[in-house]
Phi, psi and omega in degrees: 000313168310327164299289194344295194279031190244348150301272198295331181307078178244172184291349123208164178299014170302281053132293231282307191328345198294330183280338157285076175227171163271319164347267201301331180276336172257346155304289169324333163300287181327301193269340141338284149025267212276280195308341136323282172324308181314314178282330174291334173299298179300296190288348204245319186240321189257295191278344259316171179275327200272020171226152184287330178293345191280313183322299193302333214275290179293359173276305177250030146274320198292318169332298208290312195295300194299325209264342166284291221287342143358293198261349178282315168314309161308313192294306182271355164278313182288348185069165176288318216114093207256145165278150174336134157313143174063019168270156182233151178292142162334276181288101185292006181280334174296338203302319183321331203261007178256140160284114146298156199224116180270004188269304182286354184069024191212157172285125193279115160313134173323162190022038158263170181199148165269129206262132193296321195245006166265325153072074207203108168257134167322134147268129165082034202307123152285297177198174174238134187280146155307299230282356200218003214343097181178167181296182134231102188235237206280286149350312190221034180307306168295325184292318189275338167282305177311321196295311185298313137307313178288307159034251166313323174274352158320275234264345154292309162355269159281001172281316188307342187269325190288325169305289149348293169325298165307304186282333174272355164285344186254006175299330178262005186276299132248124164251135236248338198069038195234054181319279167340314174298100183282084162258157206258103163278037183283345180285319194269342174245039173290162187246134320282199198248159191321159186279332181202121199270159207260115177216172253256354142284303173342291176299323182291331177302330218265306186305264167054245165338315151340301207273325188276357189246326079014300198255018123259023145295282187339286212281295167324303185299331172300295174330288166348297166283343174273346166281352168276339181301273180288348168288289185313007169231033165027058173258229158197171165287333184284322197286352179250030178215013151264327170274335172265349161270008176281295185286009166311268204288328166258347156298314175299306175272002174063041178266138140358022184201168181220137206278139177221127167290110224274008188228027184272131170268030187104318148247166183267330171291305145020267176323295162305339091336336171280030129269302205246125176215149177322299195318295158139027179225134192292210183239145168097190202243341195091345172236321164250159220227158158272192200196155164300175197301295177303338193261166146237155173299339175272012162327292210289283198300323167273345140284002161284285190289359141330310202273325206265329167268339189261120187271344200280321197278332188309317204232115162267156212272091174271154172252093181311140201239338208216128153299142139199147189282060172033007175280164190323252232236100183296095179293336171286340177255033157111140159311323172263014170272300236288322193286347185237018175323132148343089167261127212195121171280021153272118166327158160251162204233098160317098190260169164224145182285141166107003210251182189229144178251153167242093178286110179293303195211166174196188176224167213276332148254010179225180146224166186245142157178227175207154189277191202190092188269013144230029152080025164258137137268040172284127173301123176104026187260172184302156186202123138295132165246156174170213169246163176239168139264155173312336198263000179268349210200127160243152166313143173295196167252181224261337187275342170283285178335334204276013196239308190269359170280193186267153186291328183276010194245308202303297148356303169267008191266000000 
């Protein structure tokens, strides 16, 4: 019950806006949809209520439907978690190893980042979803990860009705030439016959549903894995694209060290816990985190600011190779560009070959950075931002970069 009411428990009725998005509106569509057609499919053509597998068949689409709108609701009501306005470390002496934030009037906590459109810093910030409009951080991390499994087994379910549907109301119907094929139809030639019988609305509704339930099996289930991905390193997405620009930046200057991610605990179940706990509330306060044996804490925070004085790793130098026309989910670049589209309400930047990006952050297929619209890397020149795919663009080479190190780095090369 306490959970329950940590759903409805919003911090004022500001909250409720969240749901005039487009985000929130074709999702919440989508599973409306799917899960309708499945029970109407189900009680009128394929399962009827008056035998126990339909009975059971209809307990668990309606299941599936309470435990998504569940966790969605949870992911987007309850928040990530924000830090205090104005906070500050215990110990004013940590403050050296933290980064300010002129927007909160405040010191950004370990593994926080401010988010530009919550206008807010996040704890423990992965991204911020459309599809939730809200962050996914520390607070609904788990909750927002659940959704993203049921989900998809939601949308197997009912596809699985819809397919079954279609085909045993068309069996009599159309011949498939499966002459050979003994199957038992007592379900589609049932006594008496449906109260309202499947004709060719029906049917376009049911394909329909088909299609949205199959393509967020598809879209979701990626999403998914990759957030068990970086859970199971007890990472975020910002945070693993801070670690590839840690080893970037020692690769690039040839130093003596190694980067070790100060917050993996070693195992992957570990890990899987600083997320998922019976209770369902996560473990720690949100601002102090453990850390390995070998780390401190502020390890993660003093290679940010490491990276953030140094401009070539803060921003690295791409050549574009490929056009793309700035679209979402790019159909010429790959299946797994097209599936692993950002979600993110930040633009994409319209590239043409030959021209150079300055990458900031990524994902395992797109990057986030900025074009360079009269072909300088001077700081403060006009710039488009936004995201790309990975598959458009290569690193310059170290003799172009060497233009983007600090002049006292160049001096020592």
């Amino acid at each position: 019950m306490g959970t329950f009411c940590s759903v409805i428990k919003f911090e004022n009725l500001q909250e409720l806006k969240r749901l005039c998005h487009w985000g929130p509106v074709i999702a919440l569509g989508v599973i409306a949809i799917c899960s309708a057609m499945a029970m109407i499919d189900s009680v009128l053509w394929y399962w009827p209520l008056h035998t126990t597998g339909g009975s059971v068949n209809f307990i668990m689409l309606i299941n599936w439907t309470v435990m998504i709108l569940y966790n969605y609701f949870n992911a987007m009501f309850v928040g990530p978690g924000f830090v205090p306005l104005g906070w500050k470390p215990e110990n004013s002496q940590d403050s050296m190893y933290l980064q300010y934030c002129k927007v909160c009037q405040g010191y950004k906590a370990p593994r926080s980042h401010h988010c530009r459109k919550c206008n807010r810093c996040v704890m423990k910030m992965d991204h911020h979803c459309p599809w939730i409009n809200n962050c996914c951080g520390y607070q609904n991390h788990a909750s927002f990860t659940l959704f993203l499994l049921l989900a998809p087994l939601g949308c197997i379910h009912a596809a699985f009705i819809f397919v079954m549907t279609m085909y045993t109301q068309l069996y009599n119907r159309l011949s498939f030439g499966w002459n050979t094929v003994k199957i038992d139809m007592s379900a589609a030639r049932r006594d008496p016959l449906p109260v309202i019988p499947f004709g060719l609305a029906a049917f376009a509704a049911t394909l329909f549903a088909l299609g949205l339930a199959l393509g967020t099996t598809i879209a979701v289930g990626m999403l998914f894995f990759t957030q068990m991905k970086i859970i199971l390193r007890n990472k975020t997405s910002i945070e693993s694209w801070i670690e590839e620009k840690a080893k970037d930046r020692i690769q690039y200057y040839q130093l003596d060290e190694v980067f070790v991610f100060p917050y993996d605990m070693g195992s992957q179940w570990k890990n899987f816990k600083q997320v998922f706990t019976w209770s369902g509330v996560p473990e720690g306060d949100g601002l102090d985190w453990p850390v390995r044996e070998d780390c401190d804490p502020y390890s993660l925070t003093i290679e940010q600011l490491k990276q953030k004085a140094d401009k070539r790793v803060r921003s690295v130098r791409y050549k574009v190779i490929d056009d793309y026309s700035g679209a979402c989910c790019p159909l010429n670049k790959g299946i797994k560009t097209f599936f692993t589209t950002p979600c993110t309400e930040e633009p994409r930047i319209q590239l043409h070959k030959g021209e150079f990006i300055l990458a900031t952050r990524g994902l395992r297929y797109w990057l986030y950075g900025d074009k360079i619209l009269d072909d300088s890397f001077i700081e403060g020149v006009s710039r488009i931002r936004g995201w790309f795919p990975r598959n458009c663009v290569e690193k310059c080479p170290c003799d172009a970069e060497t233009d983007q190190a600090p002049e006292g780095e160049k001096k020592n090369r």
